[in-house]
C-alpha positions, 0 to 999 in steps of 0.5 A: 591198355595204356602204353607204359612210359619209355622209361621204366624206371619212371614206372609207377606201382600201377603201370609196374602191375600193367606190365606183369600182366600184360608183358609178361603174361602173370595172373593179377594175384601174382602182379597184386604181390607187387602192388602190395610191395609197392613195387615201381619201377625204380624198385623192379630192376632191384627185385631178386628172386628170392624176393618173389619167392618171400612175397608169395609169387608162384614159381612159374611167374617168378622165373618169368618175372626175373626173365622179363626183368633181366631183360629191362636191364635188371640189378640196377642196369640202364634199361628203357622200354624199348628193349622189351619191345614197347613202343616201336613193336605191338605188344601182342608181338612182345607176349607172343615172343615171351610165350615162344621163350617159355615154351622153348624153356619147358623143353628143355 
């Protein structure tokens, strides 16, 4: 896998589907919804739930979207790929951690 841009909002559609899958762990016909979207990453923070939910994203992979996004800094907040540990940590580490959240979340 090629390492995403610093920058998310510099994201392209392609490196958007990247993350969602790789990141954050959803299946490709979930990320695919994005793609047909033409969701970048200048249009990801915008991306509300409701949004998923219309486009056809399972509930599961919309709750972890919306997480994963919040954490980018969501709604048009400054963000950068560092706050979800690209660059300076292996991604494994970043799903592992995000596997460990859902799995906290479920349990509760």
């Amino acid at each position: 896998m090629e390492a995403l841009p610093p920058d998310p909002k510099g994201w392209s559609v392609k490196e958007v589907k990247q993350w969602a899958m790789k990141v954050v762990g959803i299946d490709e016909e979930d990320a695919d919804k994005l793609v047909r979207q033409k969701i970048d990453g200048k249009h990801l923070r915008k991306v509300a739930q409701e949004m998923l939910e219309r486009w056809g994203v399972s509930g599961a992979a919309a709750l972890d979207l919306m997480e994963a996004i919040e954490s980018l800094g969501g709604s048009g907040g400054g963000c950068s790929a560092a706050s979800v540990g690209i660059g300076g940590v292996s991604e494994s580490e970043v799903v592992k951690e995000l596997r460990l959240l859902r799995i906290e979340q479920r349990q509760w």
